[in-house]
C-alpha positions as CSV (number, residue, x, y, z in Angstrom):
1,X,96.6,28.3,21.3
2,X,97.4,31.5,19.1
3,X,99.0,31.5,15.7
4,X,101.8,33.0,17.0
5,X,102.1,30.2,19.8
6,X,101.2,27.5,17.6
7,X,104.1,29.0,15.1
8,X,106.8,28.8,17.8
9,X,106.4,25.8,18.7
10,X,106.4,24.8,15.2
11,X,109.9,26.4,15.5
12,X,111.1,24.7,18.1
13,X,110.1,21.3,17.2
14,X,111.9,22.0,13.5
15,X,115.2,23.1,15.4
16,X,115.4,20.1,17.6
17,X,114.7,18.0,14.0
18,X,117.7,19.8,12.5
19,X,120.0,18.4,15.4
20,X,122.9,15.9,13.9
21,X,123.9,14.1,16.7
22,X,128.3,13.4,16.1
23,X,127.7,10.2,18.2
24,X,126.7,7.0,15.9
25,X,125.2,5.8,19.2
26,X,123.0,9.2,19.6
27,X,121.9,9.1,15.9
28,X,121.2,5.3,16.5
29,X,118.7,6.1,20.0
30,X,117.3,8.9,18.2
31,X,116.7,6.7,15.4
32,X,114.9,4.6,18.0
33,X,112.8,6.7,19.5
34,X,111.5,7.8,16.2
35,X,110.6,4.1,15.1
36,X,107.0,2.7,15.8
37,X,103.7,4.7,15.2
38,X,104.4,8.6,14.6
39,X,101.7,11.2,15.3
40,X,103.1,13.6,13.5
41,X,103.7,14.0,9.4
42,X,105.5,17.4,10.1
43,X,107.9,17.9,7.4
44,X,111.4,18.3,9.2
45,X,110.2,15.1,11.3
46,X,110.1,13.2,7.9
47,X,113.3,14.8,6.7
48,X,115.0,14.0,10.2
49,X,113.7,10.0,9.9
50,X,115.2,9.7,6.0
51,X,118.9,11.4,7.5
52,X,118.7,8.1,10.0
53,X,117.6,6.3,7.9
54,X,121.0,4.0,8.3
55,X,120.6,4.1,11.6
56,X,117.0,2.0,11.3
57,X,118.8,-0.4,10.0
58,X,120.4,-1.4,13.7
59,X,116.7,-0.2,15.4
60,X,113.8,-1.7,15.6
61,X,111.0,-2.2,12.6
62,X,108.9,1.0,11.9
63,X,105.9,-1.1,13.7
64,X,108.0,-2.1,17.0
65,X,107.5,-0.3,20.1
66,X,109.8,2.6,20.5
67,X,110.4,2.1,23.9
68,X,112.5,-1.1,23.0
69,X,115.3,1.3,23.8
70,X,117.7,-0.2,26.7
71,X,117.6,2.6,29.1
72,X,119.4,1.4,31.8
73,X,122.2,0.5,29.8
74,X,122.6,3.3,27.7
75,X,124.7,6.9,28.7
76,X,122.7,9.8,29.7
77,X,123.6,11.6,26.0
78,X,122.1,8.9,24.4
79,X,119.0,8.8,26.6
80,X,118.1,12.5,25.7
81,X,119.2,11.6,22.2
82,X,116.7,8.9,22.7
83,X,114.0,11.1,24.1
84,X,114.4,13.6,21.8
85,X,113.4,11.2,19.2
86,X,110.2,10.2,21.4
87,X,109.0,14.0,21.7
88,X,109.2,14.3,18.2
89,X,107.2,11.6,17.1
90,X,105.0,10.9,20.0
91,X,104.9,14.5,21.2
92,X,103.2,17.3,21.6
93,X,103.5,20.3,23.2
94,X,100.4,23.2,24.0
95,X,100.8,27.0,25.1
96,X,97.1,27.8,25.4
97,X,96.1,30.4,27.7
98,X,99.7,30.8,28.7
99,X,100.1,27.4,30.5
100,X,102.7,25.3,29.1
101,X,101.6,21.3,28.6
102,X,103.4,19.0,27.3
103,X,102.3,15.2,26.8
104,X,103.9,11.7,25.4
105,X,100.7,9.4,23.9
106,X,101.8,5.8,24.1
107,X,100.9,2.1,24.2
108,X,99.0,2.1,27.5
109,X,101.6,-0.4,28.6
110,X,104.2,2.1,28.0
111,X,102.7,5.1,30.0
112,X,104.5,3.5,33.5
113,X,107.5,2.5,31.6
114,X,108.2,6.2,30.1
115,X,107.4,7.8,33.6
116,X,109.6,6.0,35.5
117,X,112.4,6.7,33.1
118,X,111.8,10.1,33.3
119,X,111.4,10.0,37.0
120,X,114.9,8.5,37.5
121,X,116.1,11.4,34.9
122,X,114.9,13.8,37.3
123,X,112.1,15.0,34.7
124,X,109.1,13.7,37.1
125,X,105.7,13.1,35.0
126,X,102.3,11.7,35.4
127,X,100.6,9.1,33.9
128,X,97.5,8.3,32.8
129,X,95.4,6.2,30.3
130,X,93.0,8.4,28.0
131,X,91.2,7.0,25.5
132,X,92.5,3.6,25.4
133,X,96.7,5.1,25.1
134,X,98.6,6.0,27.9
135,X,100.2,9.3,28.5
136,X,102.6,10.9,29.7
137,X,102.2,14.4,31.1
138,X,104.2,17.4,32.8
139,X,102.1,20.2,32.9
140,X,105.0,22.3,35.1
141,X,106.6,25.0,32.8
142,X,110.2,24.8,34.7
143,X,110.2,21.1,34.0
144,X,108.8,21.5,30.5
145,X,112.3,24.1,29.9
146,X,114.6,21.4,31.4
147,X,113.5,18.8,29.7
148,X,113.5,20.9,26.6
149,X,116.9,22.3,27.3
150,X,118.3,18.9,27.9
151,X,117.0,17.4,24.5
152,X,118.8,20.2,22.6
153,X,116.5,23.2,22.4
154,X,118.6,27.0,22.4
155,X,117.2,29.9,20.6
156,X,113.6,28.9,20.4
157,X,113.4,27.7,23.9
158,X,115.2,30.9,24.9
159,X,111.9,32.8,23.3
160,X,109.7,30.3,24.5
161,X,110.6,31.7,27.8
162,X,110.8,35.5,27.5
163,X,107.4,35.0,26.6
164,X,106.5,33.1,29.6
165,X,108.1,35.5,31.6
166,X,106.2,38.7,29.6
167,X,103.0,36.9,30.1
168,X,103.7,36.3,34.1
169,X,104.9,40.3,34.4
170,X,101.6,41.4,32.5
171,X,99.8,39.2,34.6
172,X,101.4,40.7,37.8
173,X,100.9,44.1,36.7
174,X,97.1,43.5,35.3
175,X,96.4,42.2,39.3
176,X,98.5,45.1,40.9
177,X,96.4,47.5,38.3
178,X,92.9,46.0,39.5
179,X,94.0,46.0,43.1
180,X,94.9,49.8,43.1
181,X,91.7,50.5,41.1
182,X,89.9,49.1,43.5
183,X,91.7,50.2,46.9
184,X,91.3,53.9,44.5
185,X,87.2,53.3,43.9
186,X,86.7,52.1,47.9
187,X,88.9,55.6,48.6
188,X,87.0,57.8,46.6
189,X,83.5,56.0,48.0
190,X,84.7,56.1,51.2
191,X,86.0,60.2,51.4
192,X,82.5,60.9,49.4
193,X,80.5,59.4,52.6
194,X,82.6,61.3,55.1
195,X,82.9,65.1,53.1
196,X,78.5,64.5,52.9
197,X,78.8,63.1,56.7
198,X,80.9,66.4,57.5
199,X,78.6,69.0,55.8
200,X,75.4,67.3,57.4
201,X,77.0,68.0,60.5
202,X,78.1,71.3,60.2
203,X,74.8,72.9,59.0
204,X,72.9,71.3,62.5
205,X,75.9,73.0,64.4
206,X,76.5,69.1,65.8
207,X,80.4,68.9,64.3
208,X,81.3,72.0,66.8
209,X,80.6,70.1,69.4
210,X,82.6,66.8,68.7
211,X,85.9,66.8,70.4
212,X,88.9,68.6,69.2
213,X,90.3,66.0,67.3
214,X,87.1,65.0,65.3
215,X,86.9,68.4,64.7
216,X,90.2,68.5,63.4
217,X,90.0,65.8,61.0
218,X,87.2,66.9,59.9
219,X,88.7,69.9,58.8
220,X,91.4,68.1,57.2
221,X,89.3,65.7,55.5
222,X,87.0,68.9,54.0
223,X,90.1,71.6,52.4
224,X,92.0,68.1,51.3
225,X,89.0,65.5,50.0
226,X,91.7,63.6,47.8
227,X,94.0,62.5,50.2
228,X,94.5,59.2,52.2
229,X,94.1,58.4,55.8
230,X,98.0,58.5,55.9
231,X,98.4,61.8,54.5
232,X,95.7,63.1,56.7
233,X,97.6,61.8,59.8
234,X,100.7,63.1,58.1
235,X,99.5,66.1,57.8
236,X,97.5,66.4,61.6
237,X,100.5,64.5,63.3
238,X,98.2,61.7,64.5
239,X,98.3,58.1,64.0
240,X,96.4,56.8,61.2
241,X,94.1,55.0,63.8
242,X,93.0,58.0,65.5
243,X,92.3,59.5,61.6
244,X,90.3,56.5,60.8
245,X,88.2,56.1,64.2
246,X,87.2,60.1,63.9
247,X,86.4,59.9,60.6
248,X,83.9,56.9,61.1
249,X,82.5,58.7,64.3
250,X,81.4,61.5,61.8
251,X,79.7,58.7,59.8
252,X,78.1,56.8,61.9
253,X,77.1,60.4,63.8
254,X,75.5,61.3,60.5
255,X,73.8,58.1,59.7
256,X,71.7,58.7,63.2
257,X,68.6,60.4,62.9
258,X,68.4,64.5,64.2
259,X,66.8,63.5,67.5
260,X,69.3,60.9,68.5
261,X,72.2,61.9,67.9
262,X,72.8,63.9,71.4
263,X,72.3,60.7,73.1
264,X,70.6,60.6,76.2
265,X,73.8,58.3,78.5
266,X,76.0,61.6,77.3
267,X,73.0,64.2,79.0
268,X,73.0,61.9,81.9
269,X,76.5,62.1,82.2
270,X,77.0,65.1,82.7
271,X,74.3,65.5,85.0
272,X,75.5,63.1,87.3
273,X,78.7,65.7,86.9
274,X,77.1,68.4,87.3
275,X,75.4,66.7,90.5
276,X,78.5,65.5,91.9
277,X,80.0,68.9,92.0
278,X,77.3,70.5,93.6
279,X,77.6,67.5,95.9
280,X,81.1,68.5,96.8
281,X,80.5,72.0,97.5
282,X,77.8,71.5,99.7
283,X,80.3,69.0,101.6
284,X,82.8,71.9,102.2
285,X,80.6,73.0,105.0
286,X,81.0,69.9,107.1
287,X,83.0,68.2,109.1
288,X,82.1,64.7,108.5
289,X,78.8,64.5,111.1
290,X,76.6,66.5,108.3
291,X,76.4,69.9,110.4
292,X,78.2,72.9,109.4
293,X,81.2,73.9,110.9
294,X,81.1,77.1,113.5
C-alpha cells in the first residue's frame, strides 16, 4: 500500500474515532465493541477508549470477548455504533494495488458469529480461520463504502472513493490506450505488406491484369497508405468486405512464386472458353443431324 494510501486510511479511521455518539446507548455499544484485545495502539483509538471510559463501566472487562454485545436485541444505530467500535479495534483496512480489503481478526469462535451478523445487516462477509484467529473478510469495494458509510465515515470516505474511481478511469483508459496501439501497430504492419505486395505486382505487369476492382483498391491503397479499410471503402464506395478480400488477394498473389502465379485452372479455363465458342460457331452450320445446311 502507498504512503499516500496508508495516510488516508489513517484519516479515516481517526475521523470515525472522533465520532461522539448523543445516544448513551451508542456510546455504551461502541464502548463494547472496543473492550477485549485491541490490535491497534493508534492514538485517536486510545483517546476514543478514555472518552468511554464511563461507558466501560456498564461493558464488559477489557479481557471479555467483544462480541458479548446483544445483537438481536439492540436498534440498528446501536449495532453500527457497535461495529464501529469492532473495526476500530479489531480492524483493518488495505488499498494495495488499488483493491480495497477490509478484514475483522477474532477469536476463531467468533468468525461465524460476526458473519452472520453482518449477513443479516445486509453487509455479507466471509469467514475463515488463519493462523489460529478467525476472520472476517469483504474484499468487495461497494460493500467496503456501505459498511463504511453506515459506521459514520463522510469526507474521508468521500476521497476514498474519487480515488477508486480515478484509478478505475485510468485503468479504462490505459486498456483503451493499448488496444488502439495495437489495432494502430497490426494497421500499419498490415498496409506495409499490402503497399510491398502492390509494387511487386506492378513491376511483373501481374496487378494490370487482376480484375477492376483489385485494381482499384490497389490504387487506393498505394496514393492513401495511412488510411483504414473503412476509409478506403469510403472513399471507392465499396463495402469494407470487398476492400479487405482484394487487398488479401494482392497478398497472397504476391507471396506465390513468379511461375505460379498465372495458375494453370485459370489457362484451362479459358481454353475450355475459347473451345466452346469455336464449338458454337461451327454448330451454326447445322441443323441438328451434323451436315450443313443447303
Amino acid at each position: 500500500m502507498s504512503e499516500s494510501d496508508r495516510d488516508l486510511v489513517v484519516a479515516l479511521r481517526a475521523e470515525l474515532a472522533a465520532i461522539d455518539p448523543a445516544r448513551a446507548c451508542d456510546r455504551q455499544a461502541e464502548a463494547i465493541g472496543l473492550s477485549g484485545r485491541r490490535t491497534t495502539r493508534e492514538g485517536p483509538v486510545t483517546r476514543l477508549v478514555f472518552r468511554l471510559r464511563r461507558e466501560r463501566d456498564k461493558a464488559p472487562d477489557a479481557g471479555e470477548p467483544a462480541l458479548e454485545f446483544d445483537w438481536d436485541a439492540s436498534a440498528e444505530h446501536c449495532r453500527m455504533a457497535w461495529l464501529r467500535g469492532l473495526f476500530l479495534s479489531r480492524g483493518s483496512l488495505s488499498l494495495a494495488g488499488g483493491r480495497t480489503h477490509l478484514e475483522f481478526v477474532v477469536d476463531p469462535v467468533d468468525g461465524p458469529v460476526l458473519a452472520a451478523r453482518l449477513i443479516s445487516a445486509g453487509l455479507p462477509a466471509s469467514s475463515r480461520i488463519r493462523r489460529g484467529r478467525g476472520v472476517v473478510t469483504w474484499k468487495n469495494g461497494d460493500t467496503i463504502g456501505l459498511f463504511l458509510r453506515r459506521i459514520g465515515a463522510g469526507a474521508t470516505l468521500l476521497e476514498l472513493e474519487a480515488r477508486q474511481v480515478s484509478r478505475a478511469l485510468r485503468g479504462d483508459l490505459n486498456r483503451v490506450i493499448n488496444a488502439e496501439s495495437a489495432n494502430l501497430q497490426r494497421s500499419v504492419g498490415a498496409a506495409g505488406r499490402q503497399m510491398a505486395a502492390i509494387a511487386e505486382l506492378t513491376a511483373s505487369g501481374e496487378l494490370a491484369e487482376q480484375p477492376y476492382v483489385v485494381r482499384s483498391v490497389a490504387e487506393a491503397r498505394r496514393e492513401t497508405p495511412e488510411s483504414t479499410l473503412s476509409e478506403l471503402a469510403e472513399r471507392l464506395g465499396l463495402h469494407r468486405s470487398a476492400v479487405q478480400r482484394a487487398l488479401e488477394r494482392l497478398e497472397r498473389l504476391a507471396l506465390l512464386p513468379p511461375d505460379e502465379r498465372r495458375r494453370p485452372d485459370r489457362r484451362s479455363a479459358a481454353q475450355g472458353i475459347r473451345v466452346a465458342i469455336q464449338h458454337a460457331k461451327a454448330g451454326e452450320g447445322t441443323a441438328g443431324t451434323g451436315r450443313p445446311l443447303a
